[in-house]
N, C-alpha and C positions, 0 to 999 in steps of 0.2 A: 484558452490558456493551457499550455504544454510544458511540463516541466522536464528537465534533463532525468533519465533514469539514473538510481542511484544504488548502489551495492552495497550490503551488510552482509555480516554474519552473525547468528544466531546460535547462542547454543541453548538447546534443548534439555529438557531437566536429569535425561538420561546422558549428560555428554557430546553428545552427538551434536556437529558442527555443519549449520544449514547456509550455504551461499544466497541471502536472498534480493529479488531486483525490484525496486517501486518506483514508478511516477506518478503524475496527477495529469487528467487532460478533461477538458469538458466536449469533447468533439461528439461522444454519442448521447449526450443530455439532449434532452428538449428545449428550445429556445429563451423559454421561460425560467428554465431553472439555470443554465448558465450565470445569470446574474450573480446568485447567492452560495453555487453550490459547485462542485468538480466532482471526479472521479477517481479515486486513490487504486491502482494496479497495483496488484501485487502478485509476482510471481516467482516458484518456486519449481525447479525444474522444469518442466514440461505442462505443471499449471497454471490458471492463470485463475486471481479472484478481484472482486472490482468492490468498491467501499464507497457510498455514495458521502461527502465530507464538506462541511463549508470552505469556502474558498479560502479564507483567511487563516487556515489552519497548511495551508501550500506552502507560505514564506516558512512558518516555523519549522526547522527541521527535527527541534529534537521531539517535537508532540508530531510529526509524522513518523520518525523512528518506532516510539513507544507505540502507536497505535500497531504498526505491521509489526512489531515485533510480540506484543498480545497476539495480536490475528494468528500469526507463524504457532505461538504457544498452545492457545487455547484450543486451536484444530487440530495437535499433536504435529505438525509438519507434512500435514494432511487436508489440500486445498481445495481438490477435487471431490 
């Protein structure tokens, strides 16, 4: 399961305004966990960080929003 990349932005608690790009794919999971679980990308310029997530959390967009968009927060906009 491959989902369309999707664009937000971000702003940071200093201002500062982040372009950020996510999808979900289960293409590098193990066989077994495909079933129950994907892989949430998120990247931010030239990084790239991976979130292991249940599947069912793919359709909702605004609980994948919130989640990269903590991720984006809580590592400063610092992925690498």
């Amino acid at each position: 399961m491959q989902t369309r990349p999707r664009h937000i932005h971000i702003q940071m608690p200093d201002n500062k305004l982040l372009d950020v790009t996510y999808y979900c794919s289960d293409l590098k999971l193990l066989e077994n966990e495909r079933n129950d679980h994907t892989q949430l990308f998120i990247q931010l310029d030239d990084c790239i960080c991976t979130l292991k997530i249940d599947k069912s959390v793919c359709g909702q967009p605004d609980i994948l929003e919130k989640i990269v968009h903590n991720k984006v927060i809580i590592s400063r906009g610092h992925l690498c």
